[in-house]
Phi, psi and omega in degrees: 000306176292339172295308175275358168291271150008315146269352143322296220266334152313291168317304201306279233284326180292294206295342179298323181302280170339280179345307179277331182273008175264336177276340171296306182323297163332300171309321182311289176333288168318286232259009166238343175280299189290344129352275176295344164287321171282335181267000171278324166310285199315320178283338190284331174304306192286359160306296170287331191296295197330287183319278172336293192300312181282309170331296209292300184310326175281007170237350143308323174276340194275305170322318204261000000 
């Protein structure tokens, strides 16, 4: 009885492991998309201020 209980709770301890080491992976993953999803972000904002900035001067220049 205790031989296979011991090994039950071995096999429990492997898959549990996998289990976790599949959720860090995951995780790893989650957490490098939202990175590049925010610096992306990030870029398309000072992209459009650029954009926004250069209108107002071409139409300044286009008005005089």
């Amino acid at each position: 009885m205790s031989k296979s209980k011991n090994s039950s709770s071995k096999v429990f301890e492997k898959k549990l492991d996998l289990l976790i080491k599949r959720f860090e992976e995951q995780k790893g993953i989650i957490n490098s998309y939202v990175k590049r999803e925010r610096e992306w972000k990030k870029d398309k904002l000072l992209h459009k201020k650029e954009v926004n900035r250069l209108e107002k001067i071409l139409k300044k220049v286009t008005d005089e």
